[in-house]
C-alpha positions in Angstrom: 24.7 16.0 24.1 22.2 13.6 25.8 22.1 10.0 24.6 19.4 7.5 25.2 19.7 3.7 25.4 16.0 1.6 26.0 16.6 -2.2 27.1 13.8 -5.0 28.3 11.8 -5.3 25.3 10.7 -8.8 24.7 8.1 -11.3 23.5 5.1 -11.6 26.5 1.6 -13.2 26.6 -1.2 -10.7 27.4 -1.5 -10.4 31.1 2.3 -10.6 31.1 4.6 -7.6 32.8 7.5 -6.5 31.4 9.7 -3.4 32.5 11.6 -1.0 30.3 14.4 1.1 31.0 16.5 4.0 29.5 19.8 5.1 30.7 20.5 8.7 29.9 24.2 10.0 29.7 25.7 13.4 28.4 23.4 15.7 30.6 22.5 16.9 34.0 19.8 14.6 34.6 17.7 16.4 37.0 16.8 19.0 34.3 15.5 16.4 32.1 11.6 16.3 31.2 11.6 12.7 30.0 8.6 10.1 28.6 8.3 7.0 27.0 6.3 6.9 23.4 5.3 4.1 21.3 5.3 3.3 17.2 3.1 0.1 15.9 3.4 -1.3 12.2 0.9 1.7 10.6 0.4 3.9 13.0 1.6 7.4 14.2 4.2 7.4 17.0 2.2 8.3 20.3 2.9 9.3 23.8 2.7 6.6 26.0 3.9 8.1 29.7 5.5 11.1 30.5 7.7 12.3 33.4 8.6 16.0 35.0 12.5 16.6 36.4 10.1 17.5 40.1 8.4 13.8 39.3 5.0 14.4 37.9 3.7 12.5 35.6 1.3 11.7 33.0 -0.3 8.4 31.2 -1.9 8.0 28.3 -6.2 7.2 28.7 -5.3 3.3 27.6 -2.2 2.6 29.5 -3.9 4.4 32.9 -3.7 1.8 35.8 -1.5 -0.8 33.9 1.8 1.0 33.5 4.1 3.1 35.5 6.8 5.4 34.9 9.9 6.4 37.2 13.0 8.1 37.3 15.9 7.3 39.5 18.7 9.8 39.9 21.2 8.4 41.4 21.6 5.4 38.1 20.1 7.9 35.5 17.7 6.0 34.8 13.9 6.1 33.5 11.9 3.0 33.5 8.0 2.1 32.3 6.5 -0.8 34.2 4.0 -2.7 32.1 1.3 -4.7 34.1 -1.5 -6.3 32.3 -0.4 -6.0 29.1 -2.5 -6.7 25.8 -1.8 -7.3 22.4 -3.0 -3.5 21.3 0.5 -2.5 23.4 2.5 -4.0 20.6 5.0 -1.4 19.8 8.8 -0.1 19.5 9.2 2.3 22.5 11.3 5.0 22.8 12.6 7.0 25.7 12.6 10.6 24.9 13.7 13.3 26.9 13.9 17.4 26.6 16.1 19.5 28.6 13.7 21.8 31.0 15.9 25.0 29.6 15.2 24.7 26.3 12.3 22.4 25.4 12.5 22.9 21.6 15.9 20.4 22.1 14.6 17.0 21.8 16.3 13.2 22.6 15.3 10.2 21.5 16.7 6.8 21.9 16.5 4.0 19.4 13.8 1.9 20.4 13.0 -1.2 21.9 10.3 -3.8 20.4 7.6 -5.0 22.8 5.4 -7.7 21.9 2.5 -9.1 23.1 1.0 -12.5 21.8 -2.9 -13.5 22.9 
């Protein structure tokens, strides 16, 4: 019952920014765990940032002081800001979200390519 939709992928130069976001429909928002992973060509999908429905959060040891992640509420929305980026963050991300209830029940959106050109 929850759906996920990422938006603002793009093609950047390293150093660029770029911000991402998900709007999530079909749930109570607020009891939503939520984080945003990433899949390059040949390699394993990995967590990139994660999010608690109280607002703590978690990064990843390579994405630590360059990226951001936020929740808003009021426009259902989760966003990752990318600052500094670097080729090595070439991906498809995903939005992903689990309902704080039952956290076997997992979301995930369709993806949204990021790359980054040196």
């Amino acid at each position: 019952q929850v759906q996920l939709v990422e938006s603002g992928g793009g093609l950047v130069q390293a150093g660029g920014s770029l911000r991402l976001s998900c709007a999530a429909s079909g749930s109570i928002f607020s009891l939503l765990d939520m984080g945003w992973h990433r899949q390059a060509p040949g390699k394993q999908r990995e967590l990139v940032a994660s999010i608690t429905s109280g607002g703590g959060t978690n990064y990843a040891d390579s994405v630590k002081g360059r990226f951001t992640i936020s929740r808003d509420k009021t426009k259902r929305m989760m966003y990752l800001q990318m600052n500094s980026l670097e080729p090595e963050d070439t991906a498809v991300y995903y939005c992903n979200a689990k309902r704080i209830t039952d956290r076997s029940i997992n979301y995930w959106g369709q993806g949204t390519q990021v790359t980054v050109s040196s």
